[in-house]
One Martini backbone bead per residue (centre of mass of N, CA, C, O) as a GRO file, in nm:
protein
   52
    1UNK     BB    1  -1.440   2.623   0.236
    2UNK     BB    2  -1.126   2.593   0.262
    3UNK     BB    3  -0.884   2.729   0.087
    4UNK     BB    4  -0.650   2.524   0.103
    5UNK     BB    5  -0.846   2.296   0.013
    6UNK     BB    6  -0.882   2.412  -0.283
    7UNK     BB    7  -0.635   2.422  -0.367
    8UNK     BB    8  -0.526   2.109  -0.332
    9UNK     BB    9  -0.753   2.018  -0.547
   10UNK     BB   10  -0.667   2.202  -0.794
   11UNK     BB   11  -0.405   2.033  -0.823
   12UNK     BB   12  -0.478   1.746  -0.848
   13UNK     BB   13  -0.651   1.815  -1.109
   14UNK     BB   14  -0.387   1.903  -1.286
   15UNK     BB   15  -0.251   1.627  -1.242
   16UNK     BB   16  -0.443   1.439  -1.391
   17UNK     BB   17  -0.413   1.615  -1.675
   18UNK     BB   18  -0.161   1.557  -1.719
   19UNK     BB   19  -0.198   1.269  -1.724
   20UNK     BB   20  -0.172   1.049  -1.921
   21UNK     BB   21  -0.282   0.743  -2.061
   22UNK     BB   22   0.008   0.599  -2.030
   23UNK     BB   23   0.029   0.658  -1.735
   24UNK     BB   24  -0.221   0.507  -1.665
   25UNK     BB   25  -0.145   0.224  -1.761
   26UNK     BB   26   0.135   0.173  -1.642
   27UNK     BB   27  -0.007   0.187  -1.335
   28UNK     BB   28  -0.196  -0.042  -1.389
   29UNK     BB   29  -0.038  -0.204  -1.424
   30UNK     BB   30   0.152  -0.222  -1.163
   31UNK     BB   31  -0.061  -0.294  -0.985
   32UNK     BB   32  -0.157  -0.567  -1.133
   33UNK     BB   33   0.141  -0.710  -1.065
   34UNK     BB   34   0.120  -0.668  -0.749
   35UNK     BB   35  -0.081  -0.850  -0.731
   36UNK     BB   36  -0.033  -1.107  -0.882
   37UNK     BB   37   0.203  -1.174  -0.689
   38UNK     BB   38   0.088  -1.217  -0.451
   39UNK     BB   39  -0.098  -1.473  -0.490
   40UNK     BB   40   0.137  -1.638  -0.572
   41UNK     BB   41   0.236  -1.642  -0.280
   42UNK     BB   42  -0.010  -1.737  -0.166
   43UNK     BB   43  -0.027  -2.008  -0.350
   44UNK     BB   44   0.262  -2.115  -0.198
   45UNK     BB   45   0.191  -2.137   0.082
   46UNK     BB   46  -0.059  -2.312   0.083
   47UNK     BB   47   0.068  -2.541  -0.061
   48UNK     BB   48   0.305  -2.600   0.175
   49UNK     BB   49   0.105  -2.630   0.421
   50UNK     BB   50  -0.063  -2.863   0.292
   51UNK     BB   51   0.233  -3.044   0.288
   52UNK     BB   52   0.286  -3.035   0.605
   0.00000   0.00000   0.00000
């Protein structure tokens, strides 16, 4: 393996461990908003075009 490539690894690795707990669920509340509102534009378009 490239020299490069494994400190770019464990810079990640030293990145996740940095982050918390609170981190992590902020982040995935955070997708799961955006998950969420996109379905609610999704289920808003498709009744509106089937209303047309």
């Amino acid at each position: 393996m490239d020299n490069e490539v494994r400190w770019l690894i464990e810079e990640i690795m030293q990145l996740l461990q940095k982050m918390s707990d609170e981190d992590i669920k902020n982040y995935r509340k955070e997708v799961g908003n955006v998950r969420h509102v996109h379905r609610a534009l999704l289920n808003k378009n498709c009744k509106t075009y089937q209303a047309s």
